[in-house]
C-alpha positions as CSV (number, residue, x, y, z in Angstrom):
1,X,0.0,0.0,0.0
2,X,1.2,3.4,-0.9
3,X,1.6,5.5,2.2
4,X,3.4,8.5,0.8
5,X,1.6,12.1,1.6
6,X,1.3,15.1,-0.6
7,X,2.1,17.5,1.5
8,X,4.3,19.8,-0.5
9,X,6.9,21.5,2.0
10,X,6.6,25.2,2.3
11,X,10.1,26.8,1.5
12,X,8.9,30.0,4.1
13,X,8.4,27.7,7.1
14,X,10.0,25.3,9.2
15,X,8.3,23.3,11.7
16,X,9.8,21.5,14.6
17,X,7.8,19.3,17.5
18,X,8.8,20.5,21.1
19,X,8.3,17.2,22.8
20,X,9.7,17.3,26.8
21,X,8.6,19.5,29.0
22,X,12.0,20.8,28.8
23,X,11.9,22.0,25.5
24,X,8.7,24.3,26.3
25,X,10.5,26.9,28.5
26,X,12.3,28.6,26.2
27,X,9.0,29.4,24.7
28,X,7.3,31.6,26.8
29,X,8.2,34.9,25.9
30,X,7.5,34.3,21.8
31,X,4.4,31.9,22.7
32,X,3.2,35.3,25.0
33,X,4.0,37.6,21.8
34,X,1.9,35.7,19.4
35,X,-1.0,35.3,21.5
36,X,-1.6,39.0,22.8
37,X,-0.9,40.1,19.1
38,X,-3.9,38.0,17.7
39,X,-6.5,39.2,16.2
40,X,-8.6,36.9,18.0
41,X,-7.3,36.2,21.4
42,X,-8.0,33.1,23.1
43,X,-7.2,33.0,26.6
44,X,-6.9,28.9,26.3
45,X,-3.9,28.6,23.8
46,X,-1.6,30.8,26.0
47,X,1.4,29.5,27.5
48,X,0.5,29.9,30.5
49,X,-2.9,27.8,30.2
50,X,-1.1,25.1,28.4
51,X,1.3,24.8,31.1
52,X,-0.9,25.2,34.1
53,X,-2.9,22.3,32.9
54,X,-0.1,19.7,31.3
55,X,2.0,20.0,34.8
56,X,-1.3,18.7,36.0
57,X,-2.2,16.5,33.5
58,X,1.0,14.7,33.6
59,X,0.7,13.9,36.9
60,X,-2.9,12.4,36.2
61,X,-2.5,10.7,33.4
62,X,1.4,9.3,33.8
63,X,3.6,10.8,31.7
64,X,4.1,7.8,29.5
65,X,0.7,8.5,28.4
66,X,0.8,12.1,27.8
67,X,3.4,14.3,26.5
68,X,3.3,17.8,24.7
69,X,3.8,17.4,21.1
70,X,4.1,21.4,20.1
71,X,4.3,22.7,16.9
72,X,6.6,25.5,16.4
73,X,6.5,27.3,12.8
74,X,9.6,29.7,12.3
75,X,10.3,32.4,9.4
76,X,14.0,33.2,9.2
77,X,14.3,31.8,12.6
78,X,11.0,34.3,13.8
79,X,8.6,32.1,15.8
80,X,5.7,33.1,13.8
81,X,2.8,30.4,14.5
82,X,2.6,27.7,17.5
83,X,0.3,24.5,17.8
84,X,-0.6,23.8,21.4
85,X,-0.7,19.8,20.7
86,X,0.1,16.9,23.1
87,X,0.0,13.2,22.1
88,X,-1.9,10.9,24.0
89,X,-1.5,7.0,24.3
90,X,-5.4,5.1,25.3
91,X,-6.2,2.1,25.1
92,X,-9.9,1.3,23.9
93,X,-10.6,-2.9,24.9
94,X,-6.7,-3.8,25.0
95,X,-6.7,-1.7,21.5
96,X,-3.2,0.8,21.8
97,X,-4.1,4.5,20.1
98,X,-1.9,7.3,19.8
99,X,-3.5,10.4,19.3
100,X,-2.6,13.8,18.4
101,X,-5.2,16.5,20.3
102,X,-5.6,19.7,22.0
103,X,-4.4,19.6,25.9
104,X,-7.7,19.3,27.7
105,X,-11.6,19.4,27.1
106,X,-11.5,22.4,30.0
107,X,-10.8,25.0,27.2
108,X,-14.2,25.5,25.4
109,X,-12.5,27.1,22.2
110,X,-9.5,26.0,20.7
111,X,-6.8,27.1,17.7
112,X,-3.6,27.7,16.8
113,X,-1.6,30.6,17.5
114,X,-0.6,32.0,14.6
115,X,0.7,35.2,12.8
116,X,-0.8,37.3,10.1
117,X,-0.3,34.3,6.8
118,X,-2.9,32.1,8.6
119,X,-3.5,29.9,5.7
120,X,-0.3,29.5,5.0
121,X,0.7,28.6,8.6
122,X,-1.9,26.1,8.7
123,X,-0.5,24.4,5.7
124,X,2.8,24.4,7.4
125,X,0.9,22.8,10.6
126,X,-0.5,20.2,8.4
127,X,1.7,19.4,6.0
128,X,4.5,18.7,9.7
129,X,1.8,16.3,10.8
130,X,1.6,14.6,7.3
131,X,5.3,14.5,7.3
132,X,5.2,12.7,10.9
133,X,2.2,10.3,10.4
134,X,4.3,7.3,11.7
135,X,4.2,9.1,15.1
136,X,0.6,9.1,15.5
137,X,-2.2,7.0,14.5
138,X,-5.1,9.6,14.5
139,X,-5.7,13.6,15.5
140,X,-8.5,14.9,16.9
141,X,-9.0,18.4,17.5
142,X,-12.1,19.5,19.2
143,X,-13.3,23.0,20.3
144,X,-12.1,24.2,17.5
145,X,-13.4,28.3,17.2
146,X,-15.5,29.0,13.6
147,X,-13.3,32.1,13.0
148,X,-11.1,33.1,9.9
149,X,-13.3,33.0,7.4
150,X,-14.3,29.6,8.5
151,X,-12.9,25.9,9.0
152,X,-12.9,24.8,5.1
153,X,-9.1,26.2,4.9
154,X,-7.7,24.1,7.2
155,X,-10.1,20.7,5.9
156,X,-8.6,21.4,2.5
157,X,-4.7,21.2,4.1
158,X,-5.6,18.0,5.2
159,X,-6.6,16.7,2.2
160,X,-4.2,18.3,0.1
161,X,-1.8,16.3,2.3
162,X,-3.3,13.1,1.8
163,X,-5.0,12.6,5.1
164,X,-8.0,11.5,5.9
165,X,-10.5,14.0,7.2
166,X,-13.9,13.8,9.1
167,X,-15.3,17.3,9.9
168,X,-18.6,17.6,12.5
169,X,-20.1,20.4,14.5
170,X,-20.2,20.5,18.4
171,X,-23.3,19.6,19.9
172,X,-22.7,22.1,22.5
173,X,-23.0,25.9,21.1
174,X,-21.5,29.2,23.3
175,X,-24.3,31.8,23.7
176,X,-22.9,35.1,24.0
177,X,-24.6,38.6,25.1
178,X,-23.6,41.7,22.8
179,X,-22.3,44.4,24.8
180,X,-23.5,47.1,22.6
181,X,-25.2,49.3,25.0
182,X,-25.4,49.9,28.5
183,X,-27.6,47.4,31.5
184,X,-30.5,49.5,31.5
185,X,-31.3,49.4,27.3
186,X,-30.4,46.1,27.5
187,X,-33.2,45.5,30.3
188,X,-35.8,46.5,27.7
189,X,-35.4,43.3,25.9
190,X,-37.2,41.7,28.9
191,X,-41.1,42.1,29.2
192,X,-41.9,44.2,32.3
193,X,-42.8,41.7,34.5
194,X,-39.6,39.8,34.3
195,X,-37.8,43.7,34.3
196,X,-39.3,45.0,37.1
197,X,-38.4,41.3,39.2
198,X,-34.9,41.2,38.2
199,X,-34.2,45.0,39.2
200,X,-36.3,44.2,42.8
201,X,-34.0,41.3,43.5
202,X,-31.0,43.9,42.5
203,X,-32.0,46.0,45.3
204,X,-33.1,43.5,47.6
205,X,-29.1,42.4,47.4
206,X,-28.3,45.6,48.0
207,X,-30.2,46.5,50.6
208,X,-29.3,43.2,52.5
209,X,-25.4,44.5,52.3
210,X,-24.6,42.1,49.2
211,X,-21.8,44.4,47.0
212,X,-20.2,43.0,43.6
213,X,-17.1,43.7,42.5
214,X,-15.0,43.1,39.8
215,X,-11.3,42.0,40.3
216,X,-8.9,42.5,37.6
217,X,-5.5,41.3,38.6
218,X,-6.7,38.3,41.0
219,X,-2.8,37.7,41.8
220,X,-3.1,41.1,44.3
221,X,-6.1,39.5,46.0
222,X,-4.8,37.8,49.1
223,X,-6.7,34.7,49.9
224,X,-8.7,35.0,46.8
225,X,-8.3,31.3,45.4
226,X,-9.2,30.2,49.1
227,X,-12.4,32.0,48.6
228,X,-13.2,31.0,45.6
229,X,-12.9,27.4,46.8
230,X,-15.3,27.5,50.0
231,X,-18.0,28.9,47.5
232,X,-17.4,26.2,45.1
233,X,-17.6,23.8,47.5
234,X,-21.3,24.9,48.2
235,X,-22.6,24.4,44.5
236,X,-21.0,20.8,44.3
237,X,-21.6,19.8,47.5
238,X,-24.9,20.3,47.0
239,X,-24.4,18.3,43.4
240,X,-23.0,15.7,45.1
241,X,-19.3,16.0,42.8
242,X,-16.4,17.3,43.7
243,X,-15.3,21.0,42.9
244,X,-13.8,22.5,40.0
245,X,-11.7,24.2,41.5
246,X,-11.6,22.7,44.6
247,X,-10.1,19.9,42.3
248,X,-7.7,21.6,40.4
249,X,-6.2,24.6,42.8
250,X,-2.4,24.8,42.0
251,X,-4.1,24.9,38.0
252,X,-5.9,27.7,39.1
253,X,-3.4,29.6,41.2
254,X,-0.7,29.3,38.3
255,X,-3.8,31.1,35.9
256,X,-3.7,34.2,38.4
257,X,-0.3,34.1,38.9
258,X,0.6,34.4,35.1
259,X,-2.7,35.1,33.3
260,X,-3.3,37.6,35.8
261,X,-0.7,40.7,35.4
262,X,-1.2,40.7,32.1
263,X,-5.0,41.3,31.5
264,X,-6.4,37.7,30.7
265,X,-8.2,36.9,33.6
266,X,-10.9,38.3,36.1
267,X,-12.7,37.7,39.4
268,X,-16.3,39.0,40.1
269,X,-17.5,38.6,43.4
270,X,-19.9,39.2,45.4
271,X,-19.7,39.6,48.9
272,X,-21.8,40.1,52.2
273,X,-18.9,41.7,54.4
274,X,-16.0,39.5,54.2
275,X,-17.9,36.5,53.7
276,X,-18.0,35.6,49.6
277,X,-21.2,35.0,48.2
278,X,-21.0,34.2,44.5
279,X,-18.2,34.3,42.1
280,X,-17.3,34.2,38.7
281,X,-13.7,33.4,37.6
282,X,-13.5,34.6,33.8
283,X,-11.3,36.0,30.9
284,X,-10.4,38.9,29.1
285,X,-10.0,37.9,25.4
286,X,-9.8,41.2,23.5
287,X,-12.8,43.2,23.5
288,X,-14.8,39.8,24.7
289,X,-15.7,38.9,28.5
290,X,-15.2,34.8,28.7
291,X,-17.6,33.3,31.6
292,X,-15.5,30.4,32.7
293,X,-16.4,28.9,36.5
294,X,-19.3,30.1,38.7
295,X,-20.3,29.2,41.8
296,X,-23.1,31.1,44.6
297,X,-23.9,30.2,48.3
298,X,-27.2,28.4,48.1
299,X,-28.3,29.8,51.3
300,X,-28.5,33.3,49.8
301,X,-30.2,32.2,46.4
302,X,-33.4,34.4,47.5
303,X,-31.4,37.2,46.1
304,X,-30.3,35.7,42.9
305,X,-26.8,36.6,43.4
306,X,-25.9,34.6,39.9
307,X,-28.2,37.1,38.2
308,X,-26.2,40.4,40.2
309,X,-23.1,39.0,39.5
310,X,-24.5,38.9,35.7
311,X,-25.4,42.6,35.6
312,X,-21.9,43.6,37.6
313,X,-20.4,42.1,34.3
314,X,-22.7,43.6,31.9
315,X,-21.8,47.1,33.6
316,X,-18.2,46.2,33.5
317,X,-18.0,45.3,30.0
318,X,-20.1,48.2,28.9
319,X,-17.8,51.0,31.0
320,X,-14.7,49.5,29.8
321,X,-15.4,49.1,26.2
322,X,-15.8,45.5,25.8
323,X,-17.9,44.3,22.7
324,X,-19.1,40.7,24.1
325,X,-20.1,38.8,26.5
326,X,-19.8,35.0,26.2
327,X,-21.2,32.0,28.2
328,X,-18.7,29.6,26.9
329,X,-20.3,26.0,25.9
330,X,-23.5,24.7,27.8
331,X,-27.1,24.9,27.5
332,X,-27.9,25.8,30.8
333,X,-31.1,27.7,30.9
334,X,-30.2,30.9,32.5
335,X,-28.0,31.5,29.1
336,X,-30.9,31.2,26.8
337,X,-33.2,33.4,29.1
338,X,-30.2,36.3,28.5
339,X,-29.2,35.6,25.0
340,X,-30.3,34.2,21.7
341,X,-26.9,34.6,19.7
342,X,-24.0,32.0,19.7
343,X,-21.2,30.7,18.4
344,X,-20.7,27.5,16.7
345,X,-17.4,24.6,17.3
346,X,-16.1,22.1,15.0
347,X,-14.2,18.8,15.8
348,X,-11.7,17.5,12.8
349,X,-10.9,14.1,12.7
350,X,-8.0,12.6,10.9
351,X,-6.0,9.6,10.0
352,X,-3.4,8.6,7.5
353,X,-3.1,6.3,4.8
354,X,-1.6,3.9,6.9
355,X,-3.9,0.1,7.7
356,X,-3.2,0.6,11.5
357,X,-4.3,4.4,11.5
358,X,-7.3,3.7,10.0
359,X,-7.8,0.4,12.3
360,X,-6.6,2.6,15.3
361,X,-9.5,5.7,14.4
362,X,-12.1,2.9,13.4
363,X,-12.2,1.4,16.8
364,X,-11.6,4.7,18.9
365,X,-14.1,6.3,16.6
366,X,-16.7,3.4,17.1
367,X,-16.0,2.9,21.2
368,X,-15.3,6.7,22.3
369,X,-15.9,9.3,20.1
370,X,-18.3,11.8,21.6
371,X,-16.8,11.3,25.0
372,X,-15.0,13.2,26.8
């Protein structure tokens, strides 16, 4: 069987896989570069959430079983694109798979960090995995964001290369609120009835002592992760699963302590005193708000303090010149009730020419796909 590719090389480009943790650091500053230049910034393909997360995921999964398998594109030695891959080893019903995928289904959008040539970088990124097919058996990139003119550019790379590809949409859409005018327009959307009850459980709040506040650097907030936890705790406890948070703190600290200072992250919270009442740990992408983890103290729920941290946000955005407001993946109700936009995800699927790639996908396909 012929198992050449037809990826033609690009003479601009040259791609190399960082594989060892080792090989990441001297990334940082070049990785940071490309990702606050973007045009579309995405909080989850920093360096510093791709770190956070594989130290942890190492640790989880064994590190025989997970490793980073980063893309680097360079231009006369200029990093000028990255691919925030790892490569996985499961086992599906004593069936071995390597897989080539995004970090971790915690990010709700995923892409690659790349310069200005965006099609031709993406050419470059899949004609390096063509190149490297014996190293993997199938990729499989979820979460991936419907921006740049679309997803169609980077399905024909693959088959210009000579892979295999499967292209679906996510089941799961993000909702997102326009921020195009200020709380009280936006209120007029709502009948009356539902108007006047949301602004009587506002002041209710307020009148009980409840304040919201929105934290911007969470890495000057002494004790703030601490906080964050005890709330969490509530929601899950009363879920009966374990926190988010709660689960993953050194994950989260490392996201203040270097997502922080440089304006990807916030905290709002709302507090009664000293005593946090709700919370929502989000990110600055651009001119876009990103609602990541939530959590309230079910004993105060009378005053809707979901709904106050909500319009603290709205306020927020709209003062500081933010165009967006998105719920990130879920179909909670709350998010239809506020908004009837959203944005749509594809997954891409891929394999080689090769018998066992195509064995290797049929069975993970058949026995996983659609988990998580």
């Amino acid at each position: 069987m012929d198992n050449r590719v037809n990826a033609k090389p690009d003479d601009r480009y040259s791609v190399e896989a960082i594989v060892t943790e080792e090989g990441l650091d001297g990334l940082e500053d070049d990785w940071n570069r490309l990702s606050l230049s973007s045009d579309s910034p995405n909080v989850f393909t920093t360096y510093g959430w791709f770190r956070a997360w594989l130290r942890r995921l190492m640790v989880d999964e064994g590190r025989e079983r997970l490793q980073p398998y980063v893309l680097v594109i360079r231009r006369d030695e200029i990093i000028v694109g990255i691919a925030p891959l790892v490569r996985r080893v499961v086992s599906r019903f004593g069936f071995r798979v390597r897989k080539i995928e995004f970090l971790t289904h915690h990010a709700d959008y995923n892409d690659f960090v790349l310069g200005h040539d965006q099609t031709g970088l993406a050419n470059a990124i899949v004609a390096s995995l063509a190149r490297s097919s014996e190293e993997w058996d199938f990729v499989d990139l979820r979460d991936l964001r419907e921006i740049m003119g679309g997803t169609a550019f980077i399905e024909n790379s693959f088959t210009r290369a000579g892979l295999r590809c499967q292209v679906a949409q996510e089941s799961e859409v993000c909702r997102y609120v326009p921020i195009d005018q200020d709380v009280a327009d936006y209120m007029n959307r709502f009948s009356g009835h539902r108007r006047r009850s949301v602004l009587s459980l506002r002041k209710r709040a307020i009148d009980a002592g409840l304040r919201a506040r929105i934290i911007e650097n969470p890495k000057q907030e002494p004790h703030l992760l601490g906080k964050l936890i005890a709330v969490d705790h509530q929601k899950h406890l009363h879920r009966a699963v374990p926190s988010f948070i709660g689960t993953y703190p050194e994950v989260f600290q490392a996201l203040m302590d270097h997502l922080g200072p440089p304006g990807w992250t916030y905290v709002a919270l709302v507090e009664l005193g000293d005593r946090p009442i709700a919370f929502q740990f989000g990110f600055r992408c651009g001119n876009k708000l990103w609602a990541y983890a939530q959590a309230y103290d079910r004993s105060f729920a009378r005053f809707a303090p979901g709904t106050m941290v909500l319009l603290a946000l709205l306020d927020y955005g709209s003062q500081k010149g933010f165009r967006e407001f998105d719920f990130l993946r879920g179909e909670e109700t709350y998010k239809s009730v506020w908004s009837t936009e959203y944005h749509l995800r594809a997954r891409f699927l891929i394999w080689n020419r090769n018998w066992i790639s195509r064995l290797g996908a049929f069975a993970y396909f058949k026995l996983h796909v659609g988990r998580r």
